[in-house]
N, C-alpha and C positions, 0 to 999 in steps of 0.2 A: 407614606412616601409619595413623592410627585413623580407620576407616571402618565400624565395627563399625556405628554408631548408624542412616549410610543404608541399607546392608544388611540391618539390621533387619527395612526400610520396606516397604511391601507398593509391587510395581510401578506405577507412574502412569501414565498417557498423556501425551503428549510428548514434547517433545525429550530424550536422554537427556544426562547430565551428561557432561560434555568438558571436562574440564582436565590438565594434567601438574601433578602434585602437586611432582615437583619445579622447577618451573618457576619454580609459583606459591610455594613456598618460601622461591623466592631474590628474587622482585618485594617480597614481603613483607618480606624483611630487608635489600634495598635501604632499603624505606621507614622501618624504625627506623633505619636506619642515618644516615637525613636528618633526623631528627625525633625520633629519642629514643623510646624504650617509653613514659613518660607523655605525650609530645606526639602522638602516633600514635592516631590513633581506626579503631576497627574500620571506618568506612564508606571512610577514608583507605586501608588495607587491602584494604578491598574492591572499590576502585577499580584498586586498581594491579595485582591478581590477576585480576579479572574474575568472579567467583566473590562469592555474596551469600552477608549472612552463613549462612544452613541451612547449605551449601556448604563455610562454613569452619569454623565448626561440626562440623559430618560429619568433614568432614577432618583438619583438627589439634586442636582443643577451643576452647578461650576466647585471647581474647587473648596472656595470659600465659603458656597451654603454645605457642601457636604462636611467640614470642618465645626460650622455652627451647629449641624445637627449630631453629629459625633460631642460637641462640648456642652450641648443639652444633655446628649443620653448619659454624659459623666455623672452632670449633676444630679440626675436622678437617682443613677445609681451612690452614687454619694450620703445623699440626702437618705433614702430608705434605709440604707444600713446602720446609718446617724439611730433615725426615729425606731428601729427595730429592736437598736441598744438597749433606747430608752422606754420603750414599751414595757419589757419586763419589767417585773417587779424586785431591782435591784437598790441594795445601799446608792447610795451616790458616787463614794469614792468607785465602787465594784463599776457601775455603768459606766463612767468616765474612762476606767481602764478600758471596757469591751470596745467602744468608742475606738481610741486608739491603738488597739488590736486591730479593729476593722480596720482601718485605714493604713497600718504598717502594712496587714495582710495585702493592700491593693499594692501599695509601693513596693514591697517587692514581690511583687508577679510578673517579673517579667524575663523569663528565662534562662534567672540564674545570675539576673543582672538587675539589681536595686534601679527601680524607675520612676522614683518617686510619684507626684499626683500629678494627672495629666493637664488638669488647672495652672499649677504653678509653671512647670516644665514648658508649656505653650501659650496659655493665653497670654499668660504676664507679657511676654516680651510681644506681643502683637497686639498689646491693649493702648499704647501711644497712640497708635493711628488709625488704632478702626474703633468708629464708637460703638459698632454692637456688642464687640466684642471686651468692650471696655463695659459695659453697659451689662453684658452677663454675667462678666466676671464682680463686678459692684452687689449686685443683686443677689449671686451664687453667698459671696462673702456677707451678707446680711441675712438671709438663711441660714446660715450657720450660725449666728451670730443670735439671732431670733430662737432656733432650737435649743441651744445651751441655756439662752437666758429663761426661759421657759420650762426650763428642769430647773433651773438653780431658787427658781420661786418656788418652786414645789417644796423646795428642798427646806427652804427659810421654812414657809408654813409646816409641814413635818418635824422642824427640829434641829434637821443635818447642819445646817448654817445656820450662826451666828444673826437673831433677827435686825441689827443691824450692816448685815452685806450689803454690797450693790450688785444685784443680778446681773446689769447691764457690764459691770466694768468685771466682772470673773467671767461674762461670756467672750467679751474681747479676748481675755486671756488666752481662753480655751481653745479659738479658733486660732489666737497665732500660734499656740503650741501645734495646733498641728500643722500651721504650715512650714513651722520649725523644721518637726522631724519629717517632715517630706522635703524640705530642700539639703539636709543633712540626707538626708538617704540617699540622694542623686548623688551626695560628694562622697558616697564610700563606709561612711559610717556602720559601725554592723547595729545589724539590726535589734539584739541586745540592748546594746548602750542605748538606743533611742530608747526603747520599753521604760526602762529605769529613769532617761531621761520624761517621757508622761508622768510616770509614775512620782517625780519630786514633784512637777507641776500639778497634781493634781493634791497632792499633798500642800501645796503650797496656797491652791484654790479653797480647798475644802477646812485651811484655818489648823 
């Protein structure tokens, strides 16, 4: 975290600052997560962190870099749970499903109210006009894109596939299925029907 600026600061009298910066991290990208980057106002933020803005300030910068770091920490977390799928020692079809298991489980996490992926849900509509974030969002979706195909070669050499697939164009597939069932999940969809809904696509992937 960039902390540089309170450290700077010449010691004060009072209470000394107490927050878990990743804590307040993840309250923070709850809150875009519900509201979008331009619906989101720093005091909304400030609320749900507990942390005013000096505080937030100090700790991550303006709005917009605490936004880029909250849409990092997504894809991290993202990505891990991707590659953790994949790790085991699963069929194809079986990994594919845990895959989007993970990922429904993130979509509705959110108290009781399908929230789909925080990717979709914000960057998209903020990727017109900002290049970083058009830029992470580019990159996040080639990662994805890059993991899948990187299982689906495994899978040729093992057997699972047909030796003439295209790894590259089932990995496309893969990632728009899931961004499928995350933008269906924002629009009410139960969360059932999307499972069933992986489940033909991967059916459909796997030949």
């Amino acid at each position: 975290m960039v902390q540089n600026k309170i450290d700077a600061e010449p010691k004060r009298r009072g209470r000394p600052r107490a927050y878990d910066p990743q804590a307040a991290l993840l309250r923070a990208m709850d809150t875009f997560w519900r509201t979008g980057y331009a619906g989101t106002s720093l005091d909304e933020i400030s609320a749900a962190t507990g942390m005013n803005r000096p505080s937030l300030y100090a700790a991550f910068g303006d709005k917009r870099a605490l936004y880029l770091e909250a849409l990092a920490h997504y894809w991290q977390l993202a990505f891990a749970d991707m590659r953790a799928a994949f790790a085991e020692d699963l069929p194809l079809d079986e990994a594919l499903l845990r895959v989007y298991d993970g990922a429904l489980s993130i979509y509705f996490s959110g108290d009781g109210r399908p929230r789909g992926c925080f990717v979709i849900g914000t960057a998209v509509t903020e990727a017109v006009e900002d290049a970083e974030i058009r830029s992470s969002l580019a990159a996040g979706f080639q990662t994805f894109d890059a993991d899948f195909e990187q299982r689906f070669r495994a899978a040729i050499e093992q057997g699972e596939l047909k030796g003439d697939a295209d790894p590259a164009a089932l990995a496309i597939i893969a990632t728009a299925t899931m961004h499928t069932i995350a933008i269906r999940a924002r629009s009410g969809a139960p969360r059932a029907d999307l499972r069933e809904l992986a489940r033909k696509a991967i059916t459909v992937i796997c030949g």
